[in-house]
N, C-alpha and C positions, 0 to 999 in steps of 0.2 A: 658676357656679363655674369652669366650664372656659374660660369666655371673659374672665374676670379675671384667672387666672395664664396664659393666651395672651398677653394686653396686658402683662400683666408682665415676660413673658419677651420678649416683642418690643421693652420698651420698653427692657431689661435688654441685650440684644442693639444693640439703636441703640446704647444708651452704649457698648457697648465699641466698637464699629465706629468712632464719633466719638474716641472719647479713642484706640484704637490707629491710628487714619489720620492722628493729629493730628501727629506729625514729620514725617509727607508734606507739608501744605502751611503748616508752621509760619512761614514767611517766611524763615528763617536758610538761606544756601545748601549750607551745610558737613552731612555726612551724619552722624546722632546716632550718639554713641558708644555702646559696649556696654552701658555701666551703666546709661544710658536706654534703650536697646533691651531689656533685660532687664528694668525697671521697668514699661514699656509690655506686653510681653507677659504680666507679671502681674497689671498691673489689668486688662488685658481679659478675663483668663480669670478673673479675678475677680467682675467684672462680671456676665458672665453666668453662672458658676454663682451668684453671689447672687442673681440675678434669677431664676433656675428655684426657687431656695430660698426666697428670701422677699419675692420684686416689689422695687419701687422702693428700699426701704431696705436691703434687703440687697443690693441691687444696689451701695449706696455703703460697705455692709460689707465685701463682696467685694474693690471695688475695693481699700481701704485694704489688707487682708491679704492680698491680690493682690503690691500694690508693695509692698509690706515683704518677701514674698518672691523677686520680681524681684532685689530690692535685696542680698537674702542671699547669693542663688546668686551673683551678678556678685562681692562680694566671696570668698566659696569655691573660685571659679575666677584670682581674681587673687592669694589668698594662695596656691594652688595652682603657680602660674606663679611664683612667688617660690623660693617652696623645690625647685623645678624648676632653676631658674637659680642657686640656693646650690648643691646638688648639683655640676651642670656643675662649678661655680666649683671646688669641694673637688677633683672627680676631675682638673681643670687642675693646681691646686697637688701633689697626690701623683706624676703624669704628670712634672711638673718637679723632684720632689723624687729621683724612680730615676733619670732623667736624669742631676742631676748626680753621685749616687751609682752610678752607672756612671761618669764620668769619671774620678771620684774613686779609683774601682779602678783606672785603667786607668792612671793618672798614678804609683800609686805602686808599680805592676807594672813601672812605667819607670825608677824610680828602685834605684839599690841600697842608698843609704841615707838614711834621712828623719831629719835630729836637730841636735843645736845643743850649743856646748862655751859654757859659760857660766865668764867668770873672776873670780877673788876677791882681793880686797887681802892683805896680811899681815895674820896671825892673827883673820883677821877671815870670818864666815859671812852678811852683808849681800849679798844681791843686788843687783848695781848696778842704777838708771835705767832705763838704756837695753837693760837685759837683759831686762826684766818685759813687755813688749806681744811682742817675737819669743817667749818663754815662753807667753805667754795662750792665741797663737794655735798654735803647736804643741798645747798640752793640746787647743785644739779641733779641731784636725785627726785628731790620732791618735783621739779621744774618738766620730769619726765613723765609725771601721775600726770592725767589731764583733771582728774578730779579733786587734785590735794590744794591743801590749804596748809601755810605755815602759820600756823601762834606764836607770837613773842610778845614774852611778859620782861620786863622790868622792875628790877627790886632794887632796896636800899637799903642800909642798915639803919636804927630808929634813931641816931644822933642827931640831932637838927633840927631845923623848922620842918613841920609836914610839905609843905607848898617847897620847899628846897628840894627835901630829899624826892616830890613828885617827877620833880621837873629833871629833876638827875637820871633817875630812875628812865623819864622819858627818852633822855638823850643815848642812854645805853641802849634802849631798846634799838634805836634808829638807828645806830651804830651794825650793831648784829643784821638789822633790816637790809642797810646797805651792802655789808657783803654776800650777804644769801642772791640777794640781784646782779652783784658780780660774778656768782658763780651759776646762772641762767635763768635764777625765778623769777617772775614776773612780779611786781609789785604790786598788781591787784588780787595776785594773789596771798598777799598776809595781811596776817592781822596783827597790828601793833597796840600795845596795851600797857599801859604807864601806873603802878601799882603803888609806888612809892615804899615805905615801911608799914605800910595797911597788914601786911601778916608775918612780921614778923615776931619771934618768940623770944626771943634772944631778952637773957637778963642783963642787966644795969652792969657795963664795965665788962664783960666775956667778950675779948678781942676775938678768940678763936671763932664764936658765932657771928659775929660779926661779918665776918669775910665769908661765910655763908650766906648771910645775908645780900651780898652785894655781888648780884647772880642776874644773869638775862636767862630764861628756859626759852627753850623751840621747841615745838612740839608739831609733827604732821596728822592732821587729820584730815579723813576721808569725804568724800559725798558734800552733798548741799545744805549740810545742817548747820554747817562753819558759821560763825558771826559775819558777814561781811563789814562791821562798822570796825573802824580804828578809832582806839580810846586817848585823847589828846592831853594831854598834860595841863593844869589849870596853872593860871598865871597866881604868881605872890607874889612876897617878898623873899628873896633870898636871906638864909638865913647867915650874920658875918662869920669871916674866917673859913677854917676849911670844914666840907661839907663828910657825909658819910660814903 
């Protein structure tokens, strides 16, 4: 009995020694990758523990559930090396993203004021064209301060009923309101404010001041001193015909 599981175990042993020597003189010059090197060192310790287990056929047991293990740990170690190298990736991306929210503070620490006048045709609250993308991207600049606060005023020119040109005045504002929120700012963060023709200077009949007059401003300001109330437009009468 003890000289059958000797031979067993020796012969158990051959095999592994043969099958793990076998990328030594396999003929290919290139030296076996890890996945084979990790398959091999499973069938041979496979090997021979099936062969102390159960001779020659457990010796071919072994081997098989040997490389199946080999095979497992090598991918454990490469899905490992994956989510290793996502990691890196992620703390790269967050590295670049203070980065430029550092710069971003320090650019408009420089500036004294961040904003844009947007103007409007007669009696009309359409935002032009060409006004809507320099819009987009202010909402997403300020929308990147955690501390900013947008101002939008509304104005009108003095033609009209006061209670008209208010209410005009308001609608442009809401107008510009809405695409600064299209372009990512939060709408609790502005301030909307309806001015009507309250300052303007413009003389009696100067078309050219006029179209000055009929202007929405943005203005970003900083920290917690911002107004948080929005100034509502009071109801009238509309004044007839077209407004300013």
């Amino acid at each position: 009995m003890i000289t059958r599981n000797s031979g067993h175990l020796g012969l158990g042993f051959a095999a592994a020694a043969f099958l793990g020597g076998a990328p030594a003189w396999a003929g290919t010059p290139a030296a076996p990758d890890r996945n084979a090197r990790s398959e091999n060192i499973g069938i041979a310790t496979g090997l021979a523990v099936g062969a102390a287990a159960g001779g020659p056929i457990g010796a071919v047991i072994g081997a098989a559930a040997g490389g199946l293990l080999g095979d497992r740990y090598h991918r454990n170690e490469a899905e490992r090396a994956r989510l290793a190298a996502n990691v890196t990736e992620l703390n790269g991306s967050l590295a670049e993203s203070r980065s430029y929210g550092a710069q971003l503070e320090h650019t408009l620490s420089a500036v004294d004021a961040v904003g844009m006048d947007v103007s409007f045709r007669t009696d009309d609250s359409s935002i032009q064209v060409e006004d809507v993308g320099p819009l987009l991207k202010l909402g997403a600049l300020a929308a990147s301060v955690p501390d900013a606060k947008l101002r939008i005023a509304g104005f009108a020119d003095p033609r009209g009923a006061a209670a008209y040109n208010e209410a005009l005045s308001q609608r442009r504002a809401e107008a510009v309101a809405a695409a600064l929120v299209c372009g990512g700012m939060s709408r609790e963060r502005l301030i909307v404010e309806a001015h009507g023709a309250s300052e303007s200077t413009s003389a009696a009949g100067d078309l050219d001041a006029y179209a000055l007059d009929r202007r929405v401003t943005v203005r970003l300001e900083r920290g917690p001193t911002a107004a948080p109330a929005t100034t509502a437009a009071r109801t009238g009468a509309e004044a007839p015909g077209g407004g300013p």
